[in-house]
C-alpha positions as CSV (number, residue, x, y, z in Angstrom):
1,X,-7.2,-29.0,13.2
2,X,-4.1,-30.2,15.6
3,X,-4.8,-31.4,18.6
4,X,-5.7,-29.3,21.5
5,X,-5.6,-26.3,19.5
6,X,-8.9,-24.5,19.1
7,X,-10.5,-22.3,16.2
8,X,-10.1,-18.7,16.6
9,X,-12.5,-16.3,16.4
10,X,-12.3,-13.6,13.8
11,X,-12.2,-11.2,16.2
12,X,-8.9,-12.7,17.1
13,X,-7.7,-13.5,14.3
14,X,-8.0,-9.6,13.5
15,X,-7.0,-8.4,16.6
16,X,-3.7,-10.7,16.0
17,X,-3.1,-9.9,12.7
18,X,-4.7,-7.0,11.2
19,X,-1.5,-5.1,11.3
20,X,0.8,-7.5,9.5
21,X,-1.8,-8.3,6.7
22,X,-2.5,-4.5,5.9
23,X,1.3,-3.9,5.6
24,X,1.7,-6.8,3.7
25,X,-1.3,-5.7,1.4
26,X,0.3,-2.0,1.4
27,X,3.5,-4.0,-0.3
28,X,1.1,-5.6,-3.0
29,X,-0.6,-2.8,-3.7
30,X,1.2,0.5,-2.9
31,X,-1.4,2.3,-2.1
32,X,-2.8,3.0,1.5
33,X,-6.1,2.7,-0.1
34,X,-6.4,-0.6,-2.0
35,X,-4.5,-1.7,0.9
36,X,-7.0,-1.0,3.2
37,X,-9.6,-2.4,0.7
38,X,-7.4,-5.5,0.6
39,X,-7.6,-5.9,4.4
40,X,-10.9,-5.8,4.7
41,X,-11.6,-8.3,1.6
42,X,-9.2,-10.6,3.6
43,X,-10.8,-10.9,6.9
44,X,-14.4,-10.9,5.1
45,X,-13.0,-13.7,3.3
46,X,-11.3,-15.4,6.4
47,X,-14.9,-14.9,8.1
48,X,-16.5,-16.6,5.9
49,X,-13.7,-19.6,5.4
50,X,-12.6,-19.9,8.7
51,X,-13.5,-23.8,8.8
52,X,-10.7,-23.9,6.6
53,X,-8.0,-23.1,9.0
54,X,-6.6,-26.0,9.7
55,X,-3.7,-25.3,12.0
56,X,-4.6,-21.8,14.3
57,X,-0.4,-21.9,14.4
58,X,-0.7,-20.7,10.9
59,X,-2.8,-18.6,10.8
60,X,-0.7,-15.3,10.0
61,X,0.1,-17.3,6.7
62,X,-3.2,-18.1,5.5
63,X,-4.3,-14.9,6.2
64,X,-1.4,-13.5,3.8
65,X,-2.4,-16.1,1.2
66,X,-5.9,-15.0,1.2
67,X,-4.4,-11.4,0.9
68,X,-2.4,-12.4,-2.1
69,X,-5.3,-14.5,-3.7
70,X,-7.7,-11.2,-2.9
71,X,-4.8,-9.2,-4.8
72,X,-4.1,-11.3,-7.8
73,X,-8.1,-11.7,-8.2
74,X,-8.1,-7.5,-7.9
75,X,-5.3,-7.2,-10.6
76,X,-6.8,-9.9,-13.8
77,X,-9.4,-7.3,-13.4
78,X,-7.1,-5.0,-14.3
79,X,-4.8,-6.7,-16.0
80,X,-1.4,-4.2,-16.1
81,X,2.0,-6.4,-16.8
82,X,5.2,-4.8,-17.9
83,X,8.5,-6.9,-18.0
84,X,12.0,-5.6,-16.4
85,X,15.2,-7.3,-16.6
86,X,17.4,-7.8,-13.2
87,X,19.8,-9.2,-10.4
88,X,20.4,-10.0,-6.5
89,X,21.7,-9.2,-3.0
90,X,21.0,-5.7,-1.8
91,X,17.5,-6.9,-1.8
92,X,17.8,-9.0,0.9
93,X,19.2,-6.7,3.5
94,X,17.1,-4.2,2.2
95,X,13.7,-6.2,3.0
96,X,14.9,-7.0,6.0
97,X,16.0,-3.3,7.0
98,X,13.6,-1.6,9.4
99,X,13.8,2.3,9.0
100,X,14.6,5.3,6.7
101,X,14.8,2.4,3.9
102,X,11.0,1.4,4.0
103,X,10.0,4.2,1.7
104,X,12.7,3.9,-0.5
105,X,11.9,0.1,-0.9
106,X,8.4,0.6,-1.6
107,X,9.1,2.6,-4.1
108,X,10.9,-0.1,-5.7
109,X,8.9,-3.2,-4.5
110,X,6.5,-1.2,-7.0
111,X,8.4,-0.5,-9.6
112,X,8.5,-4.5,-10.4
113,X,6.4,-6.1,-12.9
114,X,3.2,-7.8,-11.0
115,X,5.1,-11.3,-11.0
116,X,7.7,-10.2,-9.7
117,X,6.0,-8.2,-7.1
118,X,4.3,-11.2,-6.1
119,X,7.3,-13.8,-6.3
120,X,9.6,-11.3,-4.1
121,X,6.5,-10.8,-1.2
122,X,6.0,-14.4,-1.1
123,X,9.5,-15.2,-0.2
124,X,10.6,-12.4,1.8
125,X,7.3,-11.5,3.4
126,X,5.3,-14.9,3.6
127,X,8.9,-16.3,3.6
128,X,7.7,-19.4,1.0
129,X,10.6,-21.7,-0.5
130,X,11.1,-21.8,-4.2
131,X,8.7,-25.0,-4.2
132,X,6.0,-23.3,-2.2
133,X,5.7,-20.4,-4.5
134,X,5.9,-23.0,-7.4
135,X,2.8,-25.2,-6.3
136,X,0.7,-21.5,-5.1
137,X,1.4,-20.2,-8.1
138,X,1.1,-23.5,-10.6
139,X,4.5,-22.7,-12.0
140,X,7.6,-24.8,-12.4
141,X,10.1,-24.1,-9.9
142,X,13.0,-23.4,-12.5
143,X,10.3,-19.9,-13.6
144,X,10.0,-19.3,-9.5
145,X,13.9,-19.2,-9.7
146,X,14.9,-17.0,-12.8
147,X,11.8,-14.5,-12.3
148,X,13.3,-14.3,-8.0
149,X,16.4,-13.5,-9.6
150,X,15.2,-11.0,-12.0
151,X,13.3,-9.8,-9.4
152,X,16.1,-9.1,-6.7
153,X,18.4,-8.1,-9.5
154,X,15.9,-5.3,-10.5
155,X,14.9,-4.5,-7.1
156,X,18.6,-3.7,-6.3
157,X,19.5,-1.5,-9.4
158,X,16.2,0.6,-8.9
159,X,17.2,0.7,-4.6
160,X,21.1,1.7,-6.0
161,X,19.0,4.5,-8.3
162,X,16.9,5.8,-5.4
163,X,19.6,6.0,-2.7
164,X,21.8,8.1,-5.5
165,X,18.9,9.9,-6.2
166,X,19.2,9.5,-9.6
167,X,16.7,8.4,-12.3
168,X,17.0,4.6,-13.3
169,X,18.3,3.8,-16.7
């Protein structure tokens, strides 16, 4: 631990960040449910590794990790993986929108393969580098950069579908 920073409590590490971690877990998932589920499995695990906090100042990101870890445990169980083809841009002003969009994109942010899912939170939610997602993930970086494109790619045809209101091919 740094310096002249102390542990936080659970209690404030949930009153800090319950928010960000169930919308976060509401992204993996898609459902308010699981999401919820996903919350709590993150702060029961946080509870119980809170020693493991090592900087307070990042908290907000180990918390997402946990919440990623607690999803990607969830989903082996379940094992569902279907693979899209795809491209780039839209994405990123479309993540980064506040508004209207949010539905829209969740409906897309879903429509990805798990992967992909994953990949695109950890950059533009947990906002990891290339690198960061490689070593999490135990992947080389060059897979981290042609599943992110894929990713974006798809994200933006399915976001150009839904504003159209039209099917994707």
């Amino acid at each position: 631990m740094e310096e002249g920073s102390r542990q936080p409590t659970i209690e404030e590490l949930v009153t800090q960040h319950a928010q960000t971690v169930f919308r976060y877990a509401y992204r993996l998932s898609g459902s308010m449910v699981d999401a919820e589920d996903l919350t709590q499995e993150t702060f029961l695990l946080a509870a119980k590794n809170i020693d493991q906090l090592e900087n307070p100042i990042r908290a907000q990101g180990w918390l997402l990790a946990i919440t990623r870890n607690a999803f990607l445990r969830q989903r082996r169980v379940h094992q569902v993986a279907l693979v899209e083809d795809i491209e780039t841009t839209a994405v990123e002003s479309a993540v980064e929108s506040d508004g209207a969009d949010e539905e829209l994109l969740q409906i897309a942010i879903q429509s990805l393969p798990e992967e992909q899912r994953v990949m695109v939170l950890m950059f533009y939610y947990e906002d990891m580098s290339y690198k960061e997602i490689a070593e999490q993930l135990g992947i080389p970086i060059g897979t981290v950069m042609s599943r992110l494109s894929r990713a974006k790619a798809a994200l933006r045809k399915k976001l150009d579908a839904l504003n159209r209101n039209v099917a994707p091919v």
